[in-house]
N, C-alpha and C positions, 0 to 999 in steps of 0.2 A: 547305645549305638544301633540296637535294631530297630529302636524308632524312630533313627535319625535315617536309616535306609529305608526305612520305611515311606516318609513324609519325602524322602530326595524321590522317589521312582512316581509318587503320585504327581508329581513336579509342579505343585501348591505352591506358595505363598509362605509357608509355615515350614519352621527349622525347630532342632532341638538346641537347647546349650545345656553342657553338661551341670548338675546341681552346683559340682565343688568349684566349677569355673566363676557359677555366680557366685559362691559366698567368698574366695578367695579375697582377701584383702588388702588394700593400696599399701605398702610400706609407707610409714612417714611420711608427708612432706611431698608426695610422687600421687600422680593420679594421669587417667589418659585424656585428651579433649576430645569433645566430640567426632571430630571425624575418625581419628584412630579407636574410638570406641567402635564407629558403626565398620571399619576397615578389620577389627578380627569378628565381631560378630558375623561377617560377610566370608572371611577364613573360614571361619565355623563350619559357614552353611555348604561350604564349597566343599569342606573335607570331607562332611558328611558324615555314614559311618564307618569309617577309615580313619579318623582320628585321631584316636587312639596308638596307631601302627607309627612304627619306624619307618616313616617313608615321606619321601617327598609331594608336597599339594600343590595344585596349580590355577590359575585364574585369570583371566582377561582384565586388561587394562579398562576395558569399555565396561565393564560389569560394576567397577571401582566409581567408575566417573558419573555413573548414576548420581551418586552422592554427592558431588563435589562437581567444580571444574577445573580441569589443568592438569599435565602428568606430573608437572614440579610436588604439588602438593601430595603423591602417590610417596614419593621420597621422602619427604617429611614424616610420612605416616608411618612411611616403615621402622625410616630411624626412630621416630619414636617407642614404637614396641617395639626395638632391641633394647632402648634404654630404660624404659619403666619397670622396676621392680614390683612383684607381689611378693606377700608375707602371709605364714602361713605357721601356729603352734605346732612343733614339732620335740624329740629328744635327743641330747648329747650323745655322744659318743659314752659318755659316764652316768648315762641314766638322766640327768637332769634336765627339767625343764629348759626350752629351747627355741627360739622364733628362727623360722628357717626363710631367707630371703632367693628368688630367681626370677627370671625374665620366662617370657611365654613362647618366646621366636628366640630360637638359635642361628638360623640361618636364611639368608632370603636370597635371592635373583631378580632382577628387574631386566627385561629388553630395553636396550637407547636405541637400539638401530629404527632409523625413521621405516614405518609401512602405512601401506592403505588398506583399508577394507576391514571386516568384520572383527579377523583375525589380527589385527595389528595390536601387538604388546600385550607381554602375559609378563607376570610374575610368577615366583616360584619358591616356597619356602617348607622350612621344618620346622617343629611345636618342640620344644625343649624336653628333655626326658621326665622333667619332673610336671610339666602341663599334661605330657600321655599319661602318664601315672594319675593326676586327677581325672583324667578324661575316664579313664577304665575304672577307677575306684567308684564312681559316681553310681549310686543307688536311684536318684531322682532326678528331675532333668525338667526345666522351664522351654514349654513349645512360644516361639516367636514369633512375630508377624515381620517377612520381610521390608514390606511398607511401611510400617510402622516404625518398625526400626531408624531407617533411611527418612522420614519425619519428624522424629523430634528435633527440636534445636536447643534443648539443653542437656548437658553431660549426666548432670545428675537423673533428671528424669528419667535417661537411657537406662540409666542403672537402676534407679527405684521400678523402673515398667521389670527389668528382668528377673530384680526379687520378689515382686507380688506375679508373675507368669511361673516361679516357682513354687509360689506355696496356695496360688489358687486352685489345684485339684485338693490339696489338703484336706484334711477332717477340720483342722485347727488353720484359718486362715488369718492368723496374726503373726507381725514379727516384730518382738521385742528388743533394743537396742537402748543401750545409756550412750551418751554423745561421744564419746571415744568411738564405741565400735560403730556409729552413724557416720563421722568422717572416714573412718577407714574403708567402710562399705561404700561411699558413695563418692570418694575423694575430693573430699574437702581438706582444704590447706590449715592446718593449723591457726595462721596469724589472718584467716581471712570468717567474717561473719561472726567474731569472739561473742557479740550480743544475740541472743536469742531472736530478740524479736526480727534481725535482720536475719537469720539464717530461716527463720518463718517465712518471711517476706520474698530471700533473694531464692531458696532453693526450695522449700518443702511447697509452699505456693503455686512455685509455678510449674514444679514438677506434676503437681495433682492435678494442677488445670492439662498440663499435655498426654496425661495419661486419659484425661478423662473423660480429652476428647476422640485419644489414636488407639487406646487400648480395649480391648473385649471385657475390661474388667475398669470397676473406680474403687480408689485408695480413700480411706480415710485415717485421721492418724489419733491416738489420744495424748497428751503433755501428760506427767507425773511429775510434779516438784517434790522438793524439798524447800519448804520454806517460802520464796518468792526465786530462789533457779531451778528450772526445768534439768530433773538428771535423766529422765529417762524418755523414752518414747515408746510408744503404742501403734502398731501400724496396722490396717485391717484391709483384708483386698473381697470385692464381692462381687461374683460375675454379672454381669449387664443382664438383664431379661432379652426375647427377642426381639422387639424392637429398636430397642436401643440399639442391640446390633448389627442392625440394619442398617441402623443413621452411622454407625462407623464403619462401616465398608464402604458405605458412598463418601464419606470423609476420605477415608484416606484414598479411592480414587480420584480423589477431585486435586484441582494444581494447589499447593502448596500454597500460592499464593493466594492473602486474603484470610488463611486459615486462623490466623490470632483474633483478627476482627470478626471472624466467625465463631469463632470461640467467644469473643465477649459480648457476643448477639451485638453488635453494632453495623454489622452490612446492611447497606439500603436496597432495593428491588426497584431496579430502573425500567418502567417497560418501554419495548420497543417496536413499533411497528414494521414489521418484515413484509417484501413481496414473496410471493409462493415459490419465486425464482431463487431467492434471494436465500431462502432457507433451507430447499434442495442442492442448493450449491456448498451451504455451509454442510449438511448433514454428509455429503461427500466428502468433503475434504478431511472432517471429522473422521469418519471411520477408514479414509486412506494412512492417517495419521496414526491411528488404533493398530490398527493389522497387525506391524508386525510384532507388538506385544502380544498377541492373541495365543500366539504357539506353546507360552512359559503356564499359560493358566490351561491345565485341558480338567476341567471339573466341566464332568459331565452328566452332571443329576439338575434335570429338568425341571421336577415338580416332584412337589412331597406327596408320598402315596398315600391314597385315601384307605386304605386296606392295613395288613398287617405288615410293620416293617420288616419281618421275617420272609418274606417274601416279597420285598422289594426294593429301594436300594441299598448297595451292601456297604455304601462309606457311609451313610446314613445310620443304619444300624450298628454300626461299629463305633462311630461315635457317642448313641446312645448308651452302648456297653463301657465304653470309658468313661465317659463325662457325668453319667444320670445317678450317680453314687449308689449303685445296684439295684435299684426300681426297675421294676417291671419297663421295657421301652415303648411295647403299646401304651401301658399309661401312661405315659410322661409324654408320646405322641397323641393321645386324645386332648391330652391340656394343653399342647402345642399349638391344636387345631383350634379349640377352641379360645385361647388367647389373639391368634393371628386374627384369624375371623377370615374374611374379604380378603384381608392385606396376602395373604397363604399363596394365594393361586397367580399373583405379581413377582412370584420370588424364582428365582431358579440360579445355577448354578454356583459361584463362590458367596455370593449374597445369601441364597440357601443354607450351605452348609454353615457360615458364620453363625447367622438366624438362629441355628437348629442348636448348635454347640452349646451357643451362649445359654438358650432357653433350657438346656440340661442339668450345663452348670449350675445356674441358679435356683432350678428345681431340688438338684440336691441340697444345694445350701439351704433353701428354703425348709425342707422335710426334713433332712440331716440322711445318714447314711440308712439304706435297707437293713430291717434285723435280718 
């Protein structure tokens, strides 16, 4: 919770979710669709670190509709999470072994009354006693990219980006699963994908492909059989170098549209010849358009220092202190500089930090942790 206060006052891009919220598991049968998955993750972010408290959260109707269009479907989503159970090994009253089943929202609020303007339509809810309880109990905690988030367009993927964003700081960045606890983590329906090679195809697929193009990290997974059926799986998360980095911050800037055909390198490059008028007009209305998102993003690190990070910027160095697996941070920024090259001095603010993270992460990964 202090680095969910944290990440809310820098007013980034990036949230926490608690570890046990990720691994909590679908009941049977029960799983959330996509929009109600990206509608608590956005609870989440809003509760911040307050979470955890007994007290009521609150959220703009317009913040919701980012993701979606229409307030009907705002209704749906709530009902939803009041209705989805998770499950969770727990013990009787008599000592015994015990699966304990609850909902994550107790209670919610929606405005009907018609308004205009910014402020038009909030909701309003509570986390159940037993969601504060994982909230507080959580020793680890998956940092999230809000865009990224609000970009996938499969449930599953949402869910597989949230268990490799938890176990990508790890020493051990693998998560092992036999296909029981794979549907239950990613809420897959019992009577749907029974064939392997369909549940390859329909979800592990195309969840890799969306992670691997929206997330700061790529998935790979390994099969274990027995015999000729797959009992188990093997999943490995590994942070992007900085370039790659790069190319997914400008993704996930970019509309939405087009992103699968860019994903499967199938866009074509139409050129077009423009008057000088013609492009100064577009570049205006372009950045009238921008503006007022401009106020949610305040990263304000210009250019990577050529000196020592110790003396210059301090989200900069801070991040090499978390991410660089205890390496030195001048070293891990001299290999920084000299990977980027040229490209270094093109970079500045959330594109930077992204850049710098990533190139940490995978430093560590690369050397393994500092003795």
């Amino acid at each position: 919770m202090r680095v969910a206060s944290a990440l809310a006052a820098r007013r980034t891009e990036e949230f926490v979710k608690p570890g046990k919220l990720v691994e909590v598991r679908f009941v049977r049968g029960q799983s959330l669709s996509l929009t109600a998955s990206r509608l608590l993750a956005l609870m989440i972010l809003a509760a911040g670190g307050d979470a955890w408290r007994e007290m009521p959260h609150r959220m703009r109707k317009a913040d919701i509709r980012r993701g979606h269009k229409g307030n009907e479907r705002i209704v749906d989503m709530l009902e939803e999470l009041h209705r989805t159970l998770f499950a969770e090994d727990d013990r009787s009253w008599r000592g015994k072994k015990a699966t304990k089943r609850f909902p994550l929202i107790q209670m919610s609020r929606e405005e009907v009354e018609d308004e205009e303007g910014v402020e038009a339509g909030w909701i309003e809810w509570e986390f159940t006693p037993d969601a504060r309880r994982l909230i507080q109990e959580s020793e680890t905690y998956a940092v999230l990219n809000r865009q990224a988030v609000l970009g996938f367009r499969s449930s599953y993927a949402l869910k597989l980006y949230e268990v490799g964003a938890l176990r990508i700081h790890r020493r051990l960045k693998v998560w092992r699963c036999d296909m029981a606890a794979l549907r239950a983590a990613l809420g897959i329906a019992p009577d749907v994908y029974k064939d392997f090679a369909q549940l390859r195809r329909k979800v592990l697929q195309t969840a890799k492909a969306e992670i691997d193009q929206l997330a700061h990290f790529r998935v790979e997974w390994k099969e274990v059989r027995q015999g000729r059926a797959v009992v188990e799986l093997e999943f490995r998360f590994e942070a992007k170098d900085a370039p790659a980095q790069v190319g997914t911050v400008e993704e996930l800037e970019r509309h939405s549209a087009g992103r699968r055909a860019r994903r499967a390198e199938t866009v074509e490059e139409v050129a077009v010849a423009a008057s000088p008028a013609a492009v100064k007009a577009l570049v205006s209305r372009t950045a009238e358009r921008l503006a007022p998102s401009r106020p949610r993003d305040e990263v304000k690190v210009t250019s990577f220092p050529t000196g020592s990070l110790h003396y210059g910027e301090a989200e900069l160095l801070e991040i090499g202190r978390r991410s660089g697996g205890g390496w030195d941070v001048d070293v891990i920024a001299d290999a920084y500089r000299q990977s980027m090259g040229d490209r270094l001095a093109r970079l500045s603010g959330s594109k930077l930090v992204q850049s710098w993270r990533g190139f940490c992460e995978s430093y560590a990964a690369r050397r393994g942790p500092a003795s």
